[in-house]
N, C-alpha and C positions, 0 to 999 in steps of 0.2 A: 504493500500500500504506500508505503514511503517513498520506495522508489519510483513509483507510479506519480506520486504528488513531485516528487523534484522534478520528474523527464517535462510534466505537464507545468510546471509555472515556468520551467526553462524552452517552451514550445512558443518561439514569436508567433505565431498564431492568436493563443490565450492571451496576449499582452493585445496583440491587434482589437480580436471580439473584443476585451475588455474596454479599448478605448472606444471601439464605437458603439457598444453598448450606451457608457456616459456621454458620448458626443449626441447622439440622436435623442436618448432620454432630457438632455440637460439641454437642450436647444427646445423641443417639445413643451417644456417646463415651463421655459422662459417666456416662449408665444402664448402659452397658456397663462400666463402672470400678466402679458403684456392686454391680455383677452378680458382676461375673467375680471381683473381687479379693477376697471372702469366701469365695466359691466354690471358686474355686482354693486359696485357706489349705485351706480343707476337704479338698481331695482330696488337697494334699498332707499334710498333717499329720496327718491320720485315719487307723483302720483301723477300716473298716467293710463286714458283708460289700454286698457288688454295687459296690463302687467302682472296681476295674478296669473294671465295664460301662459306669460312668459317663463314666470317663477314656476308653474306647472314642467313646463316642458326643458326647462335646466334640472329641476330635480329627478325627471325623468331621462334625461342625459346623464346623471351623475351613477346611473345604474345601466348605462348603455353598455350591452356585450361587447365586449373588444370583437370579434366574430363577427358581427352585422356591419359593425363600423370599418371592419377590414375587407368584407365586400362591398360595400359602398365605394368604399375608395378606391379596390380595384374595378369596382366597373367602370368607376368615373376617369383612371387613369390607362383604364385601357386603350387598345391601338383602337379599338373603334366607338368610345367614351367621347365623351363629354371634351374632356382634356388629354385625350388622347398624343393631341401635336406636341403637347409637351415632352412623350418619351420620360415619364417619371419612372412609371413604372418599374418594379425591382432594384428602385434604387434608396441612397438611404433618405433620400428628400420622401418618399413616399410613405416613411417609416414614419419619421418625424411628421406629415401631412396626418395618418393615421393618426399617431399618439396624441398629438395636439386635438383633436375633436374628442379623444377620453378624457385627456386630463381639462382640459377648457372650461368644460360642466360642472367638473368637479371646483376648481377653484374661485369658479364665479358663485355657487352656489352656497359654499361655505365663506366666500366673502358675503354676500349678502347677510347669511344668518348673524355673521359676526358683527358687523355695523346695527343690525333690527335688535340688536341685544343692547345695542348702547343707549343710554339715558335720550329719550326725544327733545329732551329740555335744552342737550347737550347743543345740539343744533343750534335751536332756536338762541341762544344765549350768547353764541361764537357770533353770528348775523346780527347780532342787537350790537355786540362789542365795534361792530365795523369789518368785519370780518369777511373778504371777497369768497366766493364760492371756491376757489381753489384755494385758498387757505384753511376757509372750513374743512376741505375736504381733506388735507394734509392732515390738519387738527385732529380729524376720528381716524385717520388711519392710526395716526399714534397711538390713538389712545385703545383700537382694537387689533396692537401690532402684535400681541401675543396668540392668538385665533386665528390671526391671519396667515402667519408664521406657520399655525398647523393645518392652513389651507394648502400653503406650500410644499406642507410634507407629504400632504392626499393627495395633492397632484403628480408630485416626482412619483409616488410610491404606486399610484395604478398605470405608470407606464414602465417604469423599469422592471417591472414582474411581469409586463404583458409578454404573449407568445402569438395569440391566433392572431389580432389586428398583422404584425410585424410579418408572421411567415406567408400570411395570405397576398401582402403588397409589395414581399420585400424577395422572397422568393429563397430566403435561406443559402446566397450561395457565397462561397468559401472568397473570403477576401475582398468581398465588396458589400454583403449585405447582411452578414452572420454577423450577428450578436450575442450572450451568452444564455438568451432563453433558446435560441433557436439551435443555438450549440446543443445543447442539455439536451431537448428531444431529441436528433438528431443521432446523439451519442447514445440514449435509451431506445431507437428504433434499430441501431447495430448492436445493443446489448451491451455494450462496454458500460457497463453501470457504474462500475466504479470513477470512471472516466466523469460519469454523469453527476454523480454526486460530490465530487471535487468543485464541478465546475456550481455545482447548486451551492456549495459552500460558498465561493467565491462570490456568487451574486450577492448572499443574504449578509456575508460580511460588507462589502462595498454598501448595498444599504444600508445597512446597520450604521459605519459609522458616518456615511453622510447623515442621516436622523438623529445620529446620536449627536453631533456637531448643531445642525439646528437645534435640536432639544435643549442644550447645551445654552445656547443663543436664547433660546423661550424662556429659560427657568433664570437666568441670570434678568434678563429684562422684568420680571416679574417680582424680583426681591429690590428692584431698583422702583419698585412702583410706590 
């Protein structure tokens, strides 16, 4: 087993998947930060009418199968799709297209819950002070940066585990679109188990201590409060 685990972290390969693993999840994250977190200001802080429909149909995204969303996005980037001329297809743009419509839901949704949990007064009080609307809005982020923080970690956390979304649009293949879920099955459909479960170790440590590092971040902001 030992020597199995040396041959395997000394396999540039494993160093490869592993960076594009983080490369595709941690660019996916970031769209989805970039997505969710104005978004969610929106739905909370708004009244507008169809916003409950919307708030319906985000929390209905937040439980969207990685699998429906990874055929979506290959029909849409196939050669005879929608965006077909783009040529995305099985590439890792297409991974990160997928993961970003999983994790986007999730981060908008949990930002909204987090801002509807803050005091209404809080608003209304920052706006009386003189307080421009992008100020106010700066102002609750602050003050719901702990929640939001664990928006962050639901959103990194339902794409870097994902597998169907990734192998349905990404195509699994060796040096250009492998990542380490799609390693791991891969390596459990040759039977090399042990192969497999190395590389499952590897995933769940790499998330661990990015979470633990946020976490870390959460809990320090919270005794400063």
């Amino acid at each position: 087993m030992m020597e199995l685990f040396n041959s395997l972290f000394s396999d540039p390969e494993v160093l490869e998947v592993t960076l594009l693993s983080l490369k595709v999840s941690g660019i996916a994250t970031l769209i989805s930060l970039v997505i969710g977190l104005p978004l969610g200001t929106l739905l909370a802080l708004a009244k507008f009418p169809g916003r409950s429909f919307m708030l319906s149909i985000i929390n209905t995204g937040m439980a969207l199968p990685p699998v429906v969303v990874g055929l979506a996005v290959a029909m849409t980037l196939w050669r005879s799709g929608l965006l077909g001329d783009l040529r995305l297809i099985y590439t890792p743009a297409a991974i990160i297209i997928a993961q970003t419509i999983i994790a986007a839901p999730v981060v908008t949704g949990l930002t909204a819950a987090a801002l509807q949990q803050l005091d209404p007064r809080l608003q209304l009080q920052l706006l009386g002070l003189g307080a421009s609307t992008p100020q106010m809005v700066l102002t609750l982020w602050r003050e719901a940066r702990l929640p939001l923080l664990a928006a962050l970690m639901a959103g990194f956390g339902s794409v870097i585990s994902e597998v169907g979304a990734s192998m349905m649009v990404g195509g699994n293949i060796k040096g250009q679109t492998r990542v380490l879920t799609t390693a791991i099955v891969l390596e459990t459909n040759k039977g090399e188990f042990e192969r497999a479960i190395i590389l499952g170790a590897l995933l769940l440590t790499i998330t661990f201590l990015i979470n633990y590092a946020l976490t870390w971040i959460q809990q320090r902001g919270a005794k400063q409060r």
